[in-house]
N, C-alpha and C positions, 0 to 999 in steps of 0.2 A: 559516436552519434551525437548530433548537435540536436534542441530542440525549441521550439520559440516557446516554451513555457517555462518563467523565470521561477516558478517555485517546484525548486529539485531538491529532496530533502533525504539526503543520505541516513538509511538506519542500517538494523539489523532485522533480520527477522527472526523473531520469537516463536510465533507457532502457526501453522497449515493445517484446516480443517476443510475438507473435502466433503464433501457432498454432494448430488447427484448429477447437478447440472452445475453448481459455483461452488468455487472456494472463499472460505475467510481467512485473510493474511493479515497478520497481526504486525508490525513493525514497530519496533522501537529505537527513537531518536535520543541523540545527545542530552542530556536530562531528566532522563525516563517518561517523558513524553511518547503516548504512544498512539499510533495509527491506524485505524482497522482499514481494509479497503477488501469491496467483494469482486474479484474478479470470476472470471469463467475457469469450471477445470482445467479444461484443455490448455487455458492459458498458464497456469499454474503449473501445471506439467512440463511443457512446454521448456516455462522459465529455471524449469526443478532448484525450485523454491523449495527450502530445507531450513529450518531454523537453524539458527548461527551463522547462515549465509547473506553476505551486505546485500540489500537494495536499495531501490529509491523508488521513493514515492513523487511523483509529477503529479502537478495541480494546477489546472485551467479551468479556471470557470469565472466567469462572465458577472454572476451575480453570490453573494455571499448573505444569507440572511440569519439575521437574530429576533430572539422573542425573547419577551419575558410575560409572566403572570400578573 
């Protein structure tokens, strides 16, 4: 699968917490950097997402913002 979104950011995944309608998928990158993303059960299912199993995290977005106090 090809995708026009350049930040593809191969991990592992660490932990799958399910919940009713989403999951939280935890990913961990090369430097113990790590990533949460909430996707949908179904999707999650789906992917049978299992810790210790590689994915990738895809990231498109348009606008990226920072704050400070």
């Amino acid at each position: 699968m090809k995708l026009s979104a350049r930040n593809q950011l191969k991990g592992e995944v660490m932990s799958v917490t399910h919940g009713s309608v989403n999951s939280v998928v935890v990913l961990q990158l090369p430097g113990s950097v790590e990533i949460v993303s909430i996707i949908p059960r179904s999707s999650a299912e789906a992917l049978d997402l299992q810790p210790g199993s590689e994915a990738y995290a895809v990231i498109k977005a348009s606008n990226v913002m920072l704050a400070i106090d």
